[in-house]
C-alpha positions as CSV (number, residue, x, y, z in Angstrom):
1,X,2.2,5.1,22.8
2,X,5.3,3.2,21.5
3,X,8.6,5.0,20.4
4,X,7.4,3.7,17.1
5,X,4.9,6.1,17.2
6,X,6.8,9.2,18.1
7,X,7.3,12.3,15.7
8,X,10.6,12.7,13.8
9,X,12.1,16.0,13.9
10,X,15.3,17.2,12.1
11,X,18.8,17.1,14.2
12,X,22.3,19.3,13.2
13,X,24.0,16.3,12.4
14,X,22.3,14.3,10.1
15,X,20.1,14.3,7.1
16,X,16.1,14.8,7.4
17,X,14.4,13.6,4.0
18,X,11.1,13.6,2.7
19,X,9.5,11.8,0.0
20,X,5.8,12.0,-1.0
21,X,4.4,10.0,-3.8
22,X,1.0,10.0,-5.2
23,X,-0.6,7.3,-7.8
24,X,-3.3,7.7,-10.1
25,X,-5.3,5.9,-12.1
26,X,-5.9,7.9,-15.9
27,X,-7.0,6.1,-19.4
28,X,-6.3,2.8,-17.5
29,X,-3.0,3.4,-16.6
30,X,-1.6,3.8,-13.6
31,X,1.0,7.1,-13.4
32,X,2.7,9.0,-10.7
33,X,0.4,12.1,-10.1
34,X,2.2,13.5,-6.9
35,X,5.9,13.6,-6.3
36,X,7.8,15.8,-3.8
37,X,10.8,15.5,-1.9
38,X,13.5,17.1,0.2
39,X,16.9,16.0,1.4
40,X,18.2,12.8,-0.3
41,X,15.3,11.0,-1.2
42,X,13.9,10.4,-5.1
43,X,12.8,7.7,-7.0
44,X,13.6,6.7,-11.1
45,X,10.8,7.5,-13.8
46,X,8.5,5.3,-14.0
47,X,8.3,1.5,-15.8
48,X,5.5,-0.1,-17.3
49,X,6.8,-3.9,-18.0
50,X,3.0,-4.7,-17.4
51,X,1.1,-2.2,-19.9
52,X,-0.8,-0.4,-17.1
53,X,0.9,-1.2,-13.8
54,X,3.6,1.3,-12.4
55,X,6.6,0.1,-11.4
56,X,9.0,2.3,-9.3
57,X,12.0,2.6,-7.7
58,X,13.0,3.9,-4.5
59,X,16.2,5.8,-4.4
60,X,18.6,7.1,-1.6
61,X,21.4,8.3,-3.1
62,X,24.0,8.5,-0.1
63,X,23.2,4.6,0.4
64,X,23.7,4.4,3.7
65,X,21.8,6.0,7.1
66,X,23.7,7.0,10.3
67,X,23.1,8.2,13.3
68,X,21.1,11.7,13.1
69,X,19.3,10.4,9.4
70,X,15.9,11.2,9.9
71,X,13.8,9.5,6.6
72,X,10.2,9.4,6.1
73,X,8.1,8.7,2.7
74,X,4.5,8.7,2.4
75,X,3.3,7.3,-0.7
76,X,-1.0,7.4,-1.4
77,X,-2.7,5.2,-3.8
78,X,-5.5,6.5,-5.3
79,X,-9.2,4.1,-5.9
80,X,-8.2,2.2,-9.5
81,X,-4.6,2.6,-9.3
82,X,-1.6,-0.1,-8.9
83,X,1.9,0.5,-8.1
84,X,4.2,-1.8,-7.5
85,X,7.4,-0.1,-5.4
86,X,11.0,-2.0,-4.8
87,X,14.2,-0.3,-4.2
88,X,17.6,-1.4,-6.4
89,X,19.8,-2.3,-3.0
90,X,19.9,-3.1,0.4
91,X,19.1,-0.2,2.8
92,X,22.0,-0.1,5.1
93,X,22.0,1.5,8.8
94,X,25.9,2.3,9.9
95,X,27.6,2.3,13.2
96,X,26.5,5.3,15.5
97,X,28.2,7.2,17.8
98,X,25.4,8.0,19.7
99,X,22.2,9.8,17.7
100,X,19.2,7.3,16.3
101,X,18.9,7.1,12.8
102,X,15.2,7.1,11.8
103,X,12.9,5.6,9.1
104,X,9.4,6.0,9.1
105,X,7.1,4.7,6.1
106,X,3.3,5.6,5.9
107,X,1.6,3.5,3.1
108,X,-1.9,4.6,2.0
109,X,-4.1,2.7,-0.6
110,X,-7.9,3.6,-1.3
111,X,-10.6,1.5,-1.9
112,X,-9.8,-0.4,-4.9
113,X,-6.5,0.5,-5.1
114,X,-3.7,-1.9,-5.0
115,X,-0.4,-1.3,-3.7
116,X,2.9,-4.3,-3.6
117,X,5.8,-2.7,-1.7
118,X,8.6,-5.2,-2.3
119,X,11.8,-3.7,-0.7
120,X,15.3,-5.2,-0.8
121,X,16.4,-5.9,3.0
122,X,17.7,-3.9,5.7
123,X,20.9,-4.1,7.1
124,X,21.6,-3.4,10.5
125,X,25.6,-3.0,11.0
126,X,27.0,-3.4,14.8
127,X,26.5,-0.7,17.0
128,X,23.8,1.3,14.8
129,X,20.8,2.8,17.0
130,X,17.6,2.8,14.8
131,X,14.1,3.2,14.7
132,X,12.0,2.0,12.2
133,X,8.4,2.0,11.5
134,X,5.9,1.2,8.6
135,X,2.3,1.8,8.8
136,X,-0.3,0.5,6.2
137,X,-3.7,2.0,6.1
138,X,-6.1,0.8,3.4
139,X,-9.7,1.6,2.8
140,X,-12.9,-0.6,1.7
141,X,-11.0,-3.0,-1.0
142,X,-7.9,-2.0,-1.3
143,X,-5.7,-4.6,-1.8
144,X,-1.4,-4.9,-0.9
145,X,1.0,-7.3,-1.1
146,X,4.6,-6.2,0.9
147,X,7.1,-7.4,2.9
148,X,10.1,-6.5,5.3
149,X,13.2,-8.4,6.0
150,X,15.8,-7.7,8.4
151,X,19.5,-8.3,8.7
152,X,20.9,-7.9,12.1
153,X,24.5,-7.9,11.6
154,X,26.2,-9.4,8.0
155,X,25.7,-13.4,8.5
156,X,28.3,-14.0,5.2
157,X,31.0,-12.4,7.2
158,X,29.9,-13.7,10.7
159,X,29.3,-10.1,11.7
160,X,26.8,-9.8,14.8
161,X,24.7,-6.8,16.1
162,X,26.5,-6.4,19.0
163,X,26.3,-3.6,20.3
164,X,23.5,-2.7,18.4
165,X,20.0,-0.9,19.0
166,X,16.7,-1.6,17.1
167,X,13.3,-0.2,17.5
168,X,11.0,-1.9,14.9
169,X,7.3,-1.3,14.4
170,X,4.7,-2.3,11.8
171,X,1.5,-2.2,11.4
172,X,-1.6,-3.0,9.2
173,X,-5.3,-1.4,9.2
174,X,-8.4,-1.8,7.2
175,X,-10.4,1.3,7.5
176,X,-8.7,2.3,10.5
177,X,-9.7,-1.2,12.3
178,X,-6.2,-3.1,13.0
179,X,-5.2,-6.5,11.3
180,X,-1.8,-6.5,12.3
181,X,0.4,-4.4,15.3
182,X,3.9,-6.0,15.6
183,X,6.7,-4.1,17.7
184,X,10.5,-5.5,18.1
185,X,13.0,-3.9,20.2
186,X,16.6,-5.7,20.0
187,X,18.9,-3.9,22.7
188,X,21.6,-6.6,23.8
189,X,22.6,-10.6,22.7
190,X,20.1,-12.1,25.2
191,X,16.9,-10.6,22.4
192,X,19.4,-12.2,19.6
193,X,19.5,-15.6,21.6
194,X,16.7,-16.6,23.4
195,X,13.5,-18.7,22.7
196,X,11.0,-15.5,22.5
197,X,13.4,-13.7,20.3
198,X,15.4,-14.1,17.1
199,X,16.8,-17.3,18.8
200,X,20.4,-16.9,17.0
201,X,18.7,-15.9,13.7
202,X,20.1,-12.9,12.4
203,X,17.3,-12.5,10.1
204,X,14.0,-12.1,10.5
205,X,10.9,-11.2,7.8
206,X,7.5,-10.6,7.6
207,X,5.4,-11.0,4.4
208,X,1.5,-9.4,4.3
209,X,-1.2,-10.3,1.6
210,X,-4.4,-8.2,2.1
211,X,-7.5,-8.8,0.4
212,X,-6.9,-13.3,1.0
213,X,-9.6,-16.1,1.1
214,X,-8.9,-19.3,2.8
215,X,-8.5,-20.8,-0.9
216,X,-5.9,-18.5,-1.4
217,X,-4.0,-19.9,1.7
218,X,-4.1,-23.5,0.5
219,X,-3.1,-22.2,-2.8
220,X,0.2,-20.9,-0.9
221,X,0.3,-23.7,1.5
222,X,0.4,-26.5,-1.9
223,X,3.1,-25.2,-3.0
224,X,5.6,-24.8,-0.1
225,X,8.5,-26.6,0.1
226,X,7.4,-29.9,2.8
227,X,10.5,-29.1,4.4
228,X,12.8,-26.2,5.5
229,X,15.8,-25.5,7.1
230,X,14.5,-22.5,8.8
231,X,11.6,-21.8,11.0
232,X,8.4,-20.4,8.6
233,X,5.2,-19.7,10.1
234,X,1.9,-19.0,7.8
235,X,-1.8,-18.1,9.2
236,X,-5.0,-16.1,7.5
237,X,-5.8,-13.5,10.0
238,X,-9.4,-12.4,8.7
239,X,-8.4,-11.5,4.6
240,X,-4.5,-11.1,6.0
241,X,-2.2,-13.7,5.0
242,X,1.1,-13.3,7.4
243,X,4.1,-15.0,6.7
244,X,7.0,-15.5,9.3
245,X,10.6,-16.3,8.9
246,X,13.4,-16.5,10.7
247,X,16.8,-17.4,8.6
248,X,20.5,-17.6,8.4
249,X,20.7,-15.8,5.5
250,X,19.3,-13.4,3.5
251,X,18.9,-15.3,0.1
252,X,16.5,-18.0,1.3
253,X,14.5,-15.6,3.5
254,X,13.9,-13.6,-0.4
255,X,13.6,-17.0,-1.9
256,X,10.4,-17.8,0.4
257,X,8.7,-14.4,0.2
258,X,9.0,-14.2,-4.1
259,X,7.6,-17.3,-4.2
260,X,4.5,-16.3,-1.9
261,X,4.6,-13.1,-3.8
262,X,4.3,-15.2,-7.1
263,X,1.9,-17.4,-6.2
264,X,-0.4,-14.9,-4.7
265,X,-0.2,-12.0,-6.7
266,X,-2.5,-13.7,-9.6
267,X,-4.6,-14.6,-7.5
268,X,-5.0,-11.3,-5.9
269,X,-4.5,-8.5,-8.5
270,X,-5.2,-10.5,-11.9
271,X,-1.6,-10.2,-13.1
272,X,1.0,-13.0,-13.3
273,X,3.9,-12.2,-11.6
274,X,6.4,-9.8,-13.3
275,X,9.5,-9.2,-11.4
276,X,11.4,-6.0,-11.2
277,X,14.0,-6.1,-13.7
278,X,15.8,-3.9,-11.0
279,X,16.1,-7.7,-9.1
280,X,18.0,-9.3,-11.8
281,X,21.4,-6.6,-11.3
């Protein structure tokens, strides 16, 4: 078992939230049946930009986790439904002086349900220790479209993760067989620097499209730029589409992903793209 996979348990020095969100589908619309939550952890009512789709907005109102933080937020999505979940900032991990700060995300979605998780990055300052894990568990056709991006250090100000401690996991499973198992563990400048890590990147990003066809990977494929300055990696892994990125900043890392999130998401859900309103702040 990884250290990804450990349980979280509360410590005397830091906060332990909860959030647990649960999405139905009633009269063709999509609503948030289930909602409960402890410590500093909510989210905004509800938006329907889209008619039936619910858009919603993670909050955590101290805007920042140290060390001692311990976070977790399950979310279910029920057969019919679609949610579509973003946050209105980074999420920022601080300096510790000595206890891990903790994040764990379980994402469920039913058979024909639909999930997009579409997050604003992480921000990993110098000398935080931090776990991290999201796990994605869908059922018969259940479809999501989510990513995750990274910022070890701040690039603008030429701020490194050094010192710094990361434990990363996520994962991907299609009625409980895995698609997708990544772990990253950044301990010292050597997993910064070298060839099989973030080879002087400090960011990194992974984008997931669940329920793809090959056509749907030309699609994407058509309309990438023919070149980049950063390396991009894209493969169909059974109905998975995986995108890869490494970058030296966060803007075109985003840039990449919303435009894979645009081009897919008619393909996959039936709606044209309709971004958070949140995004344009």
């Amino acid at each position: 078992m990884s250290a990804c996979a450990e349980s979280f348990s509360a410590t005397p020095n830091g906060w332990l939230a909860r959030l647990d969100l649960g999405f139905e589908c009633r009269d063709r619309r999509t609503v948030l049946a289930k909602k409960e939550h402890s410590g500093p952890l909510t989210v905004q009512r509800p938006f329907y930009p889209e008619g039936e789709v619910c858009h919603l907005y993670l909050l955590h109102p101290p805007g920042g986790i140290v060390g001692g933080d311990q976070l977790e937020i399950r979310l279910h999505v029920a057969p019919g439904a679609h949610a579509l979940i973003t946050t209105p900032g980074a999420a920022k991990f601080y300096r510790s002086a000595g206890a891990l700060a903790a994040q764990r995300q379980s994402l469920r979605v039913a058979d024909d349900g639909l999930l997009e998780w579409l997050p604003q990055e992480n921000i990993l300052f110098p000398g935080a220790i931090m776990r991290a894990e999201t796990n994605i568990a869908l059922a018969g056709s259940a479809r999501f479209i989510g990513w995750e991006l990274f910022s070890l250090g701040r690039p603008a100000t030429e701020e490194r993760f050094v010192p710094g401690n990361a434990d990363l996991g996520l994962s991907l499973e299609r009625d409980g067989q895995p698609l997708l198992k990544d772990h990253m563990r950044v301990q010292n400048a050597d997993d910064l620097l070298g060839p099989s890590g973030l080879r002087g990147f400090p960011i990194f990003g992974t984008f997931v499209a669940a329920g793809a066809t090959a056509p749907d990977l030309a699609a994407v494929r058509g309309a990438l730029p023919e070149r980049m300055d950063f390396p991009f990696g894209l493969t169909l892994v059974e109905d998975l589409i995986v995108a890869r990125c490494l970058a030296g900043a966060v803007e075109p890392a985003n840039r990449i992903f919303r435009l894979l999130w645009g081009i897919l998401r008619p393909r996959l859900t039936g709606h044209s793209a309709c971004p958070p309103r949140i995004w344009a702040t």
